[in-house]
C-alpha positions as CSV (number, residue, x, y, z in Angstrom):
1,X,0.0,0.0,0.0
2,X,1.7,3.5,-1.2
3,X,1.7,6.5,1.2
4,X,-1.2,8.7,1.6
5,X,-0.6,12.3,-0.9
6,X,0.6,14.5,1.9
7,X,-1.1,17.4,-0.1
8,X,-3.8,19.1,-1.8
9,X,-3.1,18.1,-5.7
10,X,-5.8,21.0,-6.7
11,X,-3.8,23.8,-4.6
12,X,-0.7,22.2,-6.3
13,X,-2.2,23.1,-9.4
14,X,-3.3,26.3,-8.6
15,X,0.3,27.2,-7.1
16,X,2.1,26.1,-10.2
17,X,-0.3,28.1,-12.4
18,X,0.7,30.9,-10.4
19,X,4.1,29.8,-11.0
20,X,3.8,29.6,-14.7
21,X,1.6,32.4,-15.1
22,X,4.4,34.7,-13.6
23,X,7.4,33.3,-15.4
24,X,6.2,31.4,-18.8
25,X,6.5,27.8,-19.3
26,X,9.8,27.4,-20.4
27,X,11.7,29.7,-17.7
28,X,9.8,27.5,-15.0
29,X,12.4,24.5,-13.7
30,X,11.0,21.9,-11.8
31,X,12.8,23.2,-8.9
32,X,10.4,26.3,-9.3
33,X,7.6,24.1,-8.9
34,X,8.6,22.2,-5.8
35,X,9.9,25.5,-4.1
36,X,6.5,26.8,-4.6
37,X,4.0,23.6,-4.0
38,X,6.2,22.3,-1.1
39,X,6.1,18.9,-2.5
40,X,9.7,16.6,-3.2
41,X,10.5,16.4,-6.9
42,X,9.2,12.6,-6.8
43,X,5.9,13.6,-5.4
44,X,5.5,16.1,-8.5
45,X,6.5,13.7,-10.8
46,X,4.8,10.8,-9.1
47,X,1.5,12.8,-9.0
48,X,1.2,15.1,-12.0
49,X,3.5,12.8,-14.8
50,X,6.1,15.8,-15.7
51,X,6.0,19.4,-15.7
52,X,4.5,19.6,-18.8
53,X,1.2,17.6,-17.6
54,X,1.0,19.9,-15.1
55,X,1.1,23.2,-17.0
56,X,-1.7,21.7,-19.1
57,X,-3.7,21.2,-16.0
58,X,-2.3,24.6,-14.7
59,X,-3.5,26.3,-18.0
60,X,-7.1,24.6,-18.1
61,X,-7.5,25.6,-15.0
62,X,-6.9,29.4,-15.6
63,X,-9.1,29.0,-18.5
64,X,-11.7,27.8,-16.6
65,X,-11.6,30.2,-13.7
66,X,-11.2,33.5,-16.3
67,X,-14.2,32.1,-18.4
68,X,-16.1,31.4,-15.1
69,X,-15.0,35.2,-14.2
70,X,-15.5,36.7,-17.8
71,X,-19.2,35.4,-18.0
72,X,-19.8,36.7,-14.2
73,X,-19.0,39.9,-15.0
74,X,-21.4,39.9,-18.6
75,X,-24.0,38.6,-16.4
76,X,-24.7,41.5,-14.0
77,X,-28.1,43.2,-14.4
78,X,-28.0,46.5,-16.5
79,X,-27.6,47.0,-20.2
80,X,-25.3,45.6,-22.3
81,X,-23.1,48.1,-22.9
82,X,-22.8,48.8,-19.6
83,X,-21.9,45.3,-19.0
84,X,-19.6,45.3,-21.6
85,X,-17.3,48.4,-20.2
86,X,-17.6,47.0,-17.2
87,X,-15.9,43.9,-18.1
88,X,-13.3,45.8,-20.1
89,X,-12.8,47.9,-17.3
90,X,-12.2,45.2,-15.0
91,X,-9.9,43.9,-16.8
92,X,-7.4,46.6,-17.0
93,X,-8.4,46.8,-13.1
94,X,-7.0,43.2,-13.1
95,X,-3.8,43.9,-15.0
96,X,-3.0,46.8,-13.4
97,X,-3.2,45.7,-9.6
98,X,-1.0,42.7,-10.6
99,X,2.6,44.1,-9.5
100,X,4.0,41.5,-11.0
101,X,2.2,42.4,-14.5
102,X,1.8,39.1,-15.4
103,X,-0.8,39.7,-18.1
104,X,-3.1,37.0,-19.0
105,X,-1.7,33.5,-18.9
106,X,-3.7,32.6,-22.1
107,X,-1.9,35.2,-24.0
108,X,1.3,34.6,-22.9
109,X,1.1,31.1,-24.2
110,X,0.1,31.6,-27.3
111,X,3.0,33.6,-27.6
112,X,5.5,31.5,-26.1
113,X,3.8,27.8,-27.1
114,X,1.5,28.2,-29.7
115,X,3.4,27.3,-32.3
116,X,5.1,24.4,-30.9
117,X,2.4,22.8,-28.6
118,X,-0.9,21.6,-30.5
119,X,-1.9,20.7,-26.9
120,X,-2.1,24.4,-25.5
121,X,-2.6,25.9,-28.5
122,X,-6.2,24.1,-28.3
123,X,-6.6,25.1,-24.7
124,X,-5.9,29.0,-25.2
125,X,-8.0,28.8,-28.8
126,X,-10.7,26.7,-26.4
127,X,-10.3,30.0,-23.8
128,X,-10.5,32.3,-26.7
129,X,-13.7,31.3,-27.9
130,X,-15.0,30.8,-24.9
131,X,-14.1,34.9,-24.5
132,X,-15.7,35.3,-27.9
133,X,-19.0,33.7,-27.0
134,X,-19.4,35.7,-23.9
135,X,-18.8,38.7,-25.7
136,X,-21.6,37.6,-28.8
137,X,-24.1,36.8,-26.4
138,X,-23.6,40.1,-24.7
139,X,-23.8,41.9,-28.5
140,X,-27.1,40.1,-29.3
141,X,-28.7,41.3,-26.1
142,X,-27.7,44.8,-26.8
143,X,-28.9,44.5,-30.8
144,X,-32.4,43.4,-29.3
145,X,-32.4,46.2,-26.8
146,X,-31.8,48.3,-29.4
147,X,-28.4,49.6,-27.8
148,X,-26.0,48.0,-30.3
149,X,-26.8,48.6,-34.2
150,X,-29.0,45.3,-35.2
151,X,-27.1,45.4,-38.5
152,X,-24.0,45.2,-37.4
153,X,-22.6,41.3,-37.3
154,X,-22.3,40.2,-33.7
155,X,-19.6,37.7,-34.8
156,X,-17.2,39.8,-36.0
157,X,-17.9,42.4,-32.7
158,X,-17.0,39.7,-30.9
159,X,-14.1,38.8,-32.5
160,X,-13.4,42.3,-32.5
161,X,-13.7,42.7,-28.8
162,X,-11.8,39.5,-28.2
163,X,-8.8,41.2,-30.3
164,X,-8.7,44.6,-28.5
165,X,-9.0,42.5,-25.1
166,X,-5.8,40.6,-26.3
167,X,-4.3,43.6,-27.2
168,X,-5.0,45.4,-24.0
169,X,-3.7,42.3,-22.0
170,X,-0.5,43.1,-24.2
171,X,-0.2,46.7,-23.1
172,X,-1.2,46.7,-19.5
173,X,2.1,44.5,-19.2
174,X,4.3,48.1,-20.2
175,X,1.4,50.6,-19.3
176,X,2.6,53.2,-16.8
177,X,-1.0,53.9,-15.8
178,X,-4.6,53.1,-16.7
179,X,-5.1,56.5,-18.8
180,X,-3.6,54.3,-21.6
181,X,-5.8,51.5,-21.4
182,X,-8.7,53.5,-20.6
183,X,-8.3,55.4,-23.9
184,X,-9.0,52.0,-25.4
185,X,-11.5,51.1,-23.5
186,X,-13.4,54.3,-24.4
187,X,-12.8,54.0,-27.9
188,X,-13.8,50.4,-27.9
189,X,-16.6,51.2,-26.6
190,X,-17.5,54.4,-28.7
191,X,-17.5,51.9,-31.7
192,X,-20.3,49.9,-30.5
């Protein structure tokens, strides 16, 4: 009979997303990982199968927890463009209080992985649309509120909105303050 796990494997996951999240898959050792879980390399390896396994699980998780957060936010009472800057705004509320600037993990692995992991590339796509949906769903309330043109196509604001939300991700990583951010905001929001 094997020992009893003498911790959490979910709060493993969620401190090695943290982990990752601050300092990009590949810059992440497993000695990183262990430092930060409090777990013996064997016990990592043992539990999660390598430190790639683990990102994966580290990066769904994030997925799930900002879609969870995303469709929160889009699902307060009021209008939909009110619900819309309010989730834009919260974002660069998110970024901005992060001292660390980490961004969004998503992102960040498409940057760094995309191209060379089919695996993540699937889960930050999976996240994306996930964004995108929110986002439509939002636009179609406002089109039959009469808020948001009815003629415009609710796809491509959504894929529009996605894209300035990836872009803004980008810059809050640089930004010296919000004024920046908030300028696209406003303007995202002025082409609705």
């Amino acid at each position: 009979m094997g020992r009893p796990k003498q911790f959490d494997p979910d709060v493993a996951v969620e401190r090695a997303m943290s982990v990752f999240w601050r300092k990009g898959y590949a810059a992440t050792t497993p000695q990183d990982l262990v430092d930060e879980i409090g777990i013996g390399k064997g016990s990592l390896y043992n539990t999660f199968g390598s430190k790639h396994a683990l990102f994966e699980r580290a990066l769904a998780r994030y997925r799930d927890s900002q879609a969870a957060w995303l469709a929160e936010l889009l699902d307060h009472p009021g209008s939909a463009r009110d619900r819309l800057r309010g989730a834009l705004e919260a974002l660069v509320e998110l970024d901005l209080g992060d001292q660390d600037r980490r961004g969004c993990m998503a992102v960040n692995t498409a940057a760094e992985l995309a191209a060379s992991d089919a695996g993540t590339a699937d889960t930050v796509r999976e996240m994306f649309a996930r964004t995108e949906s929110a986002f439509r769903a939002t636009v179609e309330q406002g089109q039959r509120a009469g808020e948001i043109d009815a003629g415009r196509d609710a796809a491509a604001v959504a894929a529009w909105l996605l894209a300035t939300v990836i872009g803004m991700r980008v810059l809050a990583k640089t930004a010296v303050d919000a004024a920046q951010l908030r300028r696209v905001v406003d303007a995202a929001m002025g082409s609705l």
